[in-house]
KOLRO-946938 format. One record per residue (C-alpha): residue number from 1; residue in three letters; x, y, z. Coordinates in Angstrom, 2 decimals, always signed. Layout:
<senus>
+-------+-------+---------+---------+---------+
| marro | marza |      px |      py |      pz |
+-------+-------+---------+---------+---------+
|   NUM |   ALA |       X |       Y |       Z |
...
+-------+-------+---------+---------+---------+
</senus>
This chain:
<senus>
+-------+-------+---------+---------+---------+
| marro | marza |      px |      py |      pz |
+-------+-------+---------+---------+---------+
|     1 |   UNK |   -9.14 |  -21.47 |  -13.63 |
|     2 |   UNK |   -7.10 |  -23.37 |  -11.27 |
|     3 |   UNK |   -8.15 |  -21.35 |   -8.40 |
|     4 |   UNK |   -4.16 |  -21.50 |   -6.53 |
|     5 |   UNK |   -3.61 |  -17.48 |   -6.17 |
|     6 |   UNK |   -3.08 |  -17.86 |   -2.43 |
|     7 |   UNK |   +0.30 |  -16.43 |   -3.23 |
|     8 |   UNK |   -0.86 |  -13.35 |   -5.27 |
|     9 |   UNK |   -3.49 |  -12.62 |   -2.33 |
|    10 |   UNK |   -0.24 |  -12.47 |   +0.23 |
|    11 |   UNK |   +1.32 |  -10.31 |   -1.98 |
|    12 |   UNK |   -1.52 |   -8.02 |   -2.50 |
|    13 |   UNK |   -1.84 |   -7.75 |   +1.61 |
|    14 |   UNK |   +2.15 |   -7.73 |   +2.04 |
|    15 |   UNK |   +2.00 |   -4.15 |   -0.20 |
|    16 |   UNK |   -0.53 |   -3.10 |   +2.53 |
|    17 |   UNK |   +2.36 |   -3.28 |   +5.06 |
|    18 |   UNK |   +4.86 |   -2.09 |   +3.24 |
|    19 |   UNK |   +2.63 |   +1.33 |   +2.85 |
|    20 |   UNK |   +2.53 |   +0.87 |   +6.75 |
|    21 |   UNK |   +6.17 |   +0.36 |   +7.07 |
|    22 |   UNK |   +6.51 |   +3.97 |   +5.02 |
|    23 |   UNK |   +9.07 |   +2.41 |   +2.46 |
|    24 |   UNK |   +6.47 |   +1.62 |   -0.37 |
|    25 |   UNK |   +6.74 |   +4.92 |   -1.61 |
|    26 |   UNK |  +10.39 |   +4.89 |   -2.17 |
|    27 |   UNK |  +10.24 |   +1.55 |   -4.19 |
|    28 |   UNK |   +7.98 |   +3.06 |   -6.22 |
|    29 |   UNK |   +9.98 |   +5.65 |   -7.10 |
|    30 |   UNK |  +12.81 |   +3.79 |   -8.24 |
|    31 |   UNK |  +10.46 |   +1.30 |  -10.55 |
|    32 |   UNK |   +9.53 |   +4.91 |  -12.18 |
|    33 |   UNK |  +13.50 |   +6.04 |  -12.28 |
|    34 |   UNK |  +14.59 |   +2.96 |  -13.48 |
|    35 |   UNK |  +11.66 |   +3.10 |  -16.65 |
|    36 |   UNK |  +13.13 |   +6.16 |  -17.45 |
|    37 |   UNK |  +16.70 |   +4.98 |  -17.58 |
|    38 |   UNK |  +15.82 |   +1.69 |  -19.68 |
|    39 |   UNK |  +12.97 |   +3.80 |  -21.99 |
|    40 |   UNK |  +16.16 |   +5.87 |  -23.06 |
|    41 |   UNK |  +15.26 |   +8.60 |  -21.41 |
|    42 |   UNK |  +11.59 |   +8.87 |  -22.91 |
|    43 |   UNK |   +9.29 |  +10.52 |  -19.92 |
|    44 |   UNK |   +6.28 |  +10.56 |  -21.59 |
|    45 |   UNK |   +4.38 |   +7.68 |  -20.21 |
|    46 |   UNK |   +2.61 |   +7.34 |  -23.56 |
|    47 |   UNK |   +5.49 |   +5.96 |  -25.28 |
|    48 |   UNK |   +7.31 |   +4.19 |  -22.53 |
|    49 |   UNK |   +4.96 |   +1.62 |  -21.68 |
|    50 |   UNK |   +7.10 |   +0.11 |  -18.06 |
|    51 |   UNK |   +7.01 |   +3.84 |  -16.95 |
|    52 |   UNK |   +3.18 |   +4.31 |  -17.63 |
|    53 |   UNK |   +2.68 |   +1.03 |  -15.58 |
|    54 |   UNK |   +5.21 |   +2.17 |  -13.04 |
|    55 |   UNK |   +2.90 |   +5.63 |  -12.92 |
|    56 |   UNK |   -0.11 |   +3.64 |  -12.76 |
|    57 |   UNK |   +1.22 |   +1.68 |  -10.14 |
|    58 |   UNK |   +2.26 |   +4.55 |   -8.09 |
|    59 |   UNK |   -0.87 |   +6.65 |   -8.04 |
|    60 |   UNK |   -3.18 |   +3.26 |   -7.26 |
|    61 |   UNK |   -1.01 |   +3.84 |   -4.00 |
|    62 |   UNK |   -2.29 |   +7.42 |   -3.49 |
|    63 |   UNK |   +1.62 |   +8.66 |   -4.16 |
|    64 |   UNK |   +1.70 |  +12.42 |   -4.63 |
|    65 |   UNK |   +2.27 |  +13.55 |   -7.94 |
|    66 |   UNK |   +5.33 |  +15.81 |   -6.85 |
|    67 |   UNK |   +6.94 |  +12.68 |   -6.16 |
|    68 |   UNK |   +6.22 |  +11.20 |   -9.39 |
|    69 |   UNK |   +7.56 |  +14.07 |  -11.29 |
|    70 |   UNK |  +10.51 |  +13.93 |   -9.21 |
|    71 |   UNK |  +11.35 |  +10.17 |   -9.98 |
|    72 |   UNK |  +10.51 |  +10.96 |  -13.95 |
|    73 |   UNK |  +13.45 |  +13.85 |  -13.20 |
|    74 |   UNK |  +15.66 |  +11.37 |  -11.81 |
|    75 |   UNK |  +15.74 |   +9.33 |  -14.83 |
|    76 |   UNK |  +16.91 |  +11.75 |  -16.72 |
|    77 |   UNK |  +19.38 |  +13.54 |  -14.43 |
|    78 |   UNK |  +22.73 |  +13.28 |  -13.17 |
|    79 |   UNK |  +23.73 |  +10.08 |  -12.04 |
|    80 |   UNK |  +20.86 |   +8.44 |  -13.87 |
|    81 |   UNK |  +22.88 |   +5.55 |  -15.70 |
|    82 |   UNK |  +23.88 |   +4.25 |  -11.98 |
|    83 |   UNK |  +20.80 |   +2.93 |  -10.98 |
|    84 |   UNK |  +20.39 |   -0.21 |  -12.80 |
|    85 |   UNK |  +17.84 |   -3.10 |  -12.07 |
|    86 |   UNK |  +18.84 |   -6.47 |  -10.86 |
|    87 |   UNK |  +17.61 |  -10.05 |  -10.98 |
|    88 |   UNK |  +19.14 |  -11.97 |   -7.96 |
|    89 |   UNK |  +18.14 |  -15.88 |   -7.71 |
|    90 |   UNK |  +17.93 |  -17.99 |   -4.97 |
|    91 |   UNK |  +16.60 |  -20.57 |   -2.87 |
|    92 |   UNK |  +14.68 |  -20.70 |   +0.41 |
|    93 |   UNK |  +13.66 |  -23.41 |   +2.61 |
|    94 |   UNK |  +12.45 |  -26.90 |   +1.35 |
|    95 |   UNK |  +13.32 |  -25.92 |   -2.33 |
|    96 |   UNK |  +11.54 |  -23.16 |   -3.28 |
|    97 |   UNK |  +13.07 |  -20.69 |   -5.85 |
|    98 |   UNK |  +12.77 |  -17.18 |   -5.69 |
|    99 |   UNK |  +13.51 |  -14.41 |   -8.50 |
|   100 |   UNK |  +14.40 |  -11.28 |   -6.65 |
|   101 |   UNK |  +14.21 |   -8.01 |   -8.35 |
|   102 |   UNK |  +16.07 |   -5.21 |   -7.28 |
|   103 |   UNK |  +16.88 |   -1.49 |   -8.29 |
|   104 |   UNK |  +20.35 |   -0.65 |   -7.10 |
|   105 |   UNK |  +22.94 |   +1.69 |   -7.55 |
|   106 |   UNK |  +25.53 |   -0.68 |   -6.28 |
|   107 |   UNK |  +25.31 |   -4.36 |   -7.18 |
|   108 |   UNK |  +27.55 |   -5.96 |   -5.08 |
|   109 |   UNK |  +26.02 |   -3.88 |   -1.82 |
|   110 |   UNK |  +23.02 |   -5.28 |   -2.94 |
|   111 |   UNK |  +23.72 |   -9.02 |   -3.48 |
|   112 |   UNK |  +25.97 |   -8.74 |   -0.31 |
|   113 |   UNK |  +22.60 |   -7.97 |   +1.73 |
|   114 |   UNK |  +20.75 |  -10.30 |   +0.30 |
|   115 |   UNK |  +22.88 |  -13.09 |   +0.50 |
|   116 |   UNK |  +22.95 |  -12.03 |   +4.49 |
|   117 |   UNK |  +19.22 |  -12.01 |   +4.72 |
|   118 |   UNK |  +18.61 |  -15.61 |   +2.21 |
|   119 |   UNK |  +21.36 |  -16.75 |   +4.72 |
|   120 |   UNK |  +19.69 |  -16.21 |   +8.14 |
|   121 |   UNK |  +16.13 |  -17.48 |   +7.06 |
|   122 |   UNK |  +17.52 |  -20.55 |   +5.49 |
|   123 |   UNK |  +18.38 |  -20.00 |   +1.89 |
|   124 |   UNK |  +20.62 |  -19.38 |   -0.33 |
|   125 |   UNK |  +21.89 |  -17.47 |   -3.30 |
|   126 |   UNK |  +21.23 |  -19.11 |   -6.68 |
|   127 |   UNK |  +24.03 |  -18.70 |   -9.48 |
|   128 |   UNK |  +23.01 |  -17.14 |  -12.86 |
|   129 |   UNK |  +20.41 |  -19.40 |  -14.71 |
|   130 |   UNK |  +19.79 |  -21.61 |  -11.96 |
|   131 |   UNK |  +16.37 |  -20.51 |  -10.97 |
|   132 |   UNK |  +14.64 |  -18.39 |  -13.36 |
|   133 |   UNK |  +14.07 |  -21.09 |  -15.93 |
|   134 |   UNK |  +11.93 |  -21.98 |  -13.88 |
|   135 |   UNK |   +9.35 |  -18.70 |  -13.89 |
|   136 |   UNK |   +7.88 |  -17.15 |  -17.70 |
|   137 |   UNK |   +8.02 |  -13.36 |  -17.72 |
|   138 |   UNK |   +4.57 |  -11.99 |  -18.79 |
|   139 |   UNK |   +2.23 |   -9.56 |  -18.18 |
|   140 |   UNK |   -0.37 |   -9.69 |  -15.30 |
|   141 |   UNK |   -3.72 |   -7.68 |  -15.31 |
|   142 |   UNK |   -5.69 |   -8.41 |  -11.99 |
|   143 |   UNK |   -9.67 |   -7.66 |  -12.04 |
|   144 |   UNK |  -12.10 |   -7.40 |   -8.70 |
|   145 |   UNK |  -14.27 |   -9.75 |   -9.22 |
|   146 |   UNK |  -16.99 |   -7.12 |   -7.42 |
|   147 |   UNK |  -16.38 |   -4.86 |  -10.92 |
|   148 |   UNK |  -16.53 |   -7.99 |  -13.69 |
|   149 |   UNK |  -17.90 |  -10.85 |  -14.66 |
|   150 |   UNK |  -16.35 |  -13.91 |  -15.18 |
|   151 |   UNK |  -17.72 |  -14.42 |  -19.20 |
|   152 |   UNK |  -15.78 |  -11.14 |  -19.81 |
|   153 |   UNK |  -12.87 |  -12.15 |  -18.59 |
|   154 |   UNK |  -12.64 |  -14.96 |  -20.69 |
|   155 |   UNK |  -13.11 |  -12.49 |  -23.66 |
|   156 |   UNK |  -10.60 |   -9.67 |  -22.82 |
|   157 |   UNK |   -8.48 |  -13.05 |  -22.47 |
|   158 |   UNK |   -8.57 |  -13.65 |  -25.91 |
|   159 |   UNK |   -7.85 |  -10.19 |  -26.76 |
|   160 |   UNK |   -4.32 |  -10.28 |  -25.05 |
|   161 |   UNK |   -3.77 |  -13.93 |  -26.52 |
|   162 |   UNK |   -3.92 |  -14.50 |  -22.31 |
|   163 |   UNK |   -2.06 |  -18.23 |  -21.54 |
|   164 |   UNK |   -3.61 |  -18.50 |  -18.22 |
|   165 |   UNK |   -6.38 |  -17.49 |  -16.02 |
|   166 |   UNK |   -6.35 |  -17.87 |  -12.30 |
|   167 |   UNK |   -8.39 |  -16.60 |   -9.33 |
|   168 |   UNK |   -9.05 |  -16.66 |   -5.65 |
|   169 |   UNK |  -12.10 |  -15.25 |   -3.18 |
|   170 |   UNK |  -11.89 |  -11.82 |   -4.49 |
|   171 |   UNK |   -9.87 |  -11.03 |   -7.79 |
|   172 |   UNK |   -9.46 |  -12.61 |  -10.77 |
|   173 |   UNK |   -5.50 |  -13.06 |  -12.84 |
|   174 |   UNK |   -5.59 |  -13.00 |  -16.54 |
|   175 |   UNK |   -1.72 |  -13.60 |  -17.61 |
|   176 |   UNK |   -0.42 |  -12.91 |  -20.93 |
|   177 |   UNK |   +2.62 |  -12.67 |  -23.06 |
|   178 |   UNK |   +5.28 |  -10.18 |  -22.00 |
|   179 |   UNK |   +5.30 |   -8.99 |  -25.32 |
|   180 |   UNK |   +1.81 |   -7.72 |  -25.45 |
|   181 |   UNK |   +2.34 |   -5.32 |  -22.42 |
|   182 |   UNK |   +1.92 |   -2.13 |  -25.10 |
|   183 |   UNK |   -1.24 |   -2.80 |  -26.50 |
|   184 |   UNK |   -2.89 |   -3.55 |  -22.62 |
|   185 |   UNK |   -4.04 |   +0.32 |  -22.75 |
|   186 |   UNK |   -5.98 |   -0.17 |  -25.74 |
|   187 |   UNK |   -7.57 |   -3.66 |  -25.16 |
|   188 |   UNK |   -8.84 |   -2.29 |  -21.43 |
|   189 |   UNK |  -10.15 |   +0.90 |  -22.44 |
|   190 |   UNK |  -13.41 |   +1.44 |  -20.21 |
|   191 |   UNK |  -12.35 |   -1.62 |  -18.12 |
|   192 |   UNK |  -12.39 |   -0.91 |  -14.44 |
|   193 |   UNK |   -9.12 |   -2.96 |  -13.40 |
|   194 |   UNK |   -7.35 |   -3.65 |  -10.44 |
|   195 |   UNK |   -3.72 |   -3.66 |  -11.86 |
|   196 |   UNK |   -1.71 |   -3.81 |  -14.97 |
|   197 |   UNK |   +2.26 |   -5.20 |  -14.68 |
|   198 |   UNK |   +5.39 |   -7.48 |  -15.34 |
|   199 |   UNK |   +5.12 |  -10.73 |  -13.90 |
|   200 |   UNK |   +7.13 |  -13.53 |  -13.19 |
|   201 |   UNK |   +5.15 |  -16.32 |  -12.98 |
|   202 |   UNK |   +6.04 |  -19.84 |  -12.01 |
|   203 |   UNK |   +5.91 |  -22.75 |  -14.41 |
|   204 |   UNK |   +5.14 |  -25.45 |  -11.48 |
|   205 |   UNK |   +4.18 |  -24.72 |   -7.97 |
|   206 |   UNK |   +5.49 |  -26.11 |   -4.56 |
|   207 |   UNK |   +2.93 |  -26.91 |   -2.28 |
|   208 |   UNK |   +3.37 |  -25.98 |   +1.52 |
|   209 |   UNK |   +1.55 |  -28.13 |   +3.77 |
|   210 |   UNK |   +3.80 |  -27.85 |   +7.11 |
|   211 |   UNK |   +2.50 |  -24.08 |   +8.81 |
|   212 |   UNK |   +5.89 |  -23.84 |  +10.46 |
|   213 |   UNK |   +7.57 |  -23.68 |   +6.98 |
|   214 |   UNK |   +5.09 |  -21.72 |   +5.83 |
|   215 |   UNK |   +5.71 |  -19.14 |   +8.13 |
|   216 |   UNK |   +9.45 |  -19.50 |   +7.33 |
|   217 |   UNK |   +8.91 |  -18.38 |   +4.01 |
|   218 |   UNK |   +6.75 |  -15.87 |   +4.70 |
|   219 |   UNK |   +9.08 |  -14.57 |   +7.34 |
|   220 |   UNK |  +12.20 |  -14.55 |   +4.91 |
|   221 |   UNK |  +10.03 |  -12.90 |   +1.92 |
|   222 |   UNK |   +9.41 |   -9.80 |   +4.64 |
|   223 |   UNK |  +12.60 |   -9.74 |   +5.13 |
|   224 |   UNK |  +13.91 |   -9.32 |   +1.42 |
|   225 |   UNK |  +11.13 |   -6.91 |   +0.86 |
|   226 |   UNK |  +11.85 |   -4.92 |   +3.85 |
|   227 |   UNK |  +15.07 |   -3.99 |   +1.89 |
|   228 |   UNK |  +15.26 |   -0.16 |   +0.01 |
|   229 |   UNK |  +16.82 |   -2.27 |   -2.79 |
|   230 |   UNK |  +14.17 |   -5.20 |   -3.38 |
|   231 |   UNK |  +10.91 |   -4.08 |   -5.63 |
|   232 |   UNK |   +9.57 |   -7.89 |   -5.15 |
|   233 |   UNK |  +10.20 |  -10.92 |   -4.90 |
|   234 |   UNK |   +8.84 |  -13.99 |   -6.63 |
|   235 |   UNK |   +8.23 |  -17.66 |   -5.31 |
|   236 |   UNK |   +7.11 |  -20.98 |   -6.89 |
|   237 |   UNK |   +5.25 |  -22.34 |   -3.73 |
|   238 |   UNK |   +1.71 |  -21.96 |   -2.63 |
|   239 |   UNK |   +0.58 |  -22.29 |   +0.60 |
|   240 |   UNK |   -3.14 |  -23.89 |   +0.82 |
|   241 |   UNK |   -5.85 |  -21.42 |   +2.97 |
|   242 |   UNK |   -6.47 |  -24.26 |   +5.83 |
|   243 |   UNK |   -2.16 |  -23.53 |   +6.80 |
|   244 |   UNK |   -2.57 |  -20.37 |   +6.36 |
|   245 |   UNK |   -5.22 |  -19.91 |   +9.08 |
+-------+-------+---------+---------+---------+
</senus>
């Protein structure tokens, strides 16, 4: 376990604010809309694996289940095929990549407003190809490491042919091939975990050792996030705890 999840742990508490901010809600729906739309139009969460992790998602976030229902009846209603979902790279400041993923109904609104936002925090908009070489798409189950013990991590591991394990104070990361998203229901039956979902992670980390860039990037990842468009954003940087404090 390398123990380098400082950036997981800032996303976990950047979801906090975003329930704060009132707009979490709203990106949820659209994850569920847009599993719909690329499922084919298959609403039962049983055999449409991103929409039963978009569900899961959603409810770990205390969303009402009228408002679930409503984004499974989106997906399948009028206007459905406009809302598409959109990988925008780019770079920030002293080299770090990002992978932003967005659900939009207009793509060139969307990469318009980002470029504007990238712009004023000191990056940059990436062409196609150009950054996300750089991340492996996979699948990322998180466990509190208050519910399980570290030997059975290593064994549900196995089970999902996991590539890499990682960990910080209080959770633990198993990540495992993309492809092996369907059978997670199965293999973590009776497991009490955090999180199940699609991950981009990053095949080399930058480290941050200057707090004044640090806070840069942290500053310019609000910002993208703050967007109705942006689900999340990904970054190949970590930022040790002592400049983070």
């Amino acid at each position: 376990m390398s123990g380098h999840s400082k950036w997981a742990n800032i996303k976990r508490q950047k979801q906090a604010a975003d329930l704060k901010r009132g707009n979490l809600f709203s990106k949820l729906s659209r994850a569920i809309t847009i599993a719909v739309i690329e499922g084919g139009g298959i609403t039962d969460p049983e055999h449409n694996v991103k929409l039963r992790l978009a569900i899961e998602k959603a409810k770990a976030a205390n969303m009402p289940k009228e408002n679930i229902n409503r984004a499974i009846e989106r997906g399948v209603g009028k206007g459905a095929d406009d809302l598409k979902e959109l990988i925008i790279e780019a770079f920030g400041p002293e080299g770090v990549s990002f992978l932003i993923l967005a659900a939009t109904d207009s793509t060139n609104r969307t990469i318009s407003q980002i470029r504007q936002i990238l712009e004023r925090g000191g990056g940059k908009l990436g062409s196609v190809g150009s950054v996300i070489y750089q991340f492996t798409r996979c699948g990322l189950v998180t466990f509190s490491k208050t519910n399980i013990k570290e030997e059975k991590i290593f064994e549900l591991a196995e089970k999902i042919d996991a590539f890499d394990i990682d960990s910080d104070d209080s959770f633990f990361y198993i990540y495992f091939p993309f492809q092996n998203l369907g059978k997670i229901k199965e293999v973590m039956s009776g497991e009490n975990y955090q999180s199940v979902e699609a991950d981009f992670k990053p095949n080399s980390l930058i480290k941050i050792n200057n707090k004044e860039t640090a806070s840069k990037l942290l500053f310019l990842i609000d910002q993208l996030e703050a967007h109705d468009d942006v689900q999340k954003v990904f970054g190949n940087f970590e930022i040790p705890s002592d400049v983070m404090q």
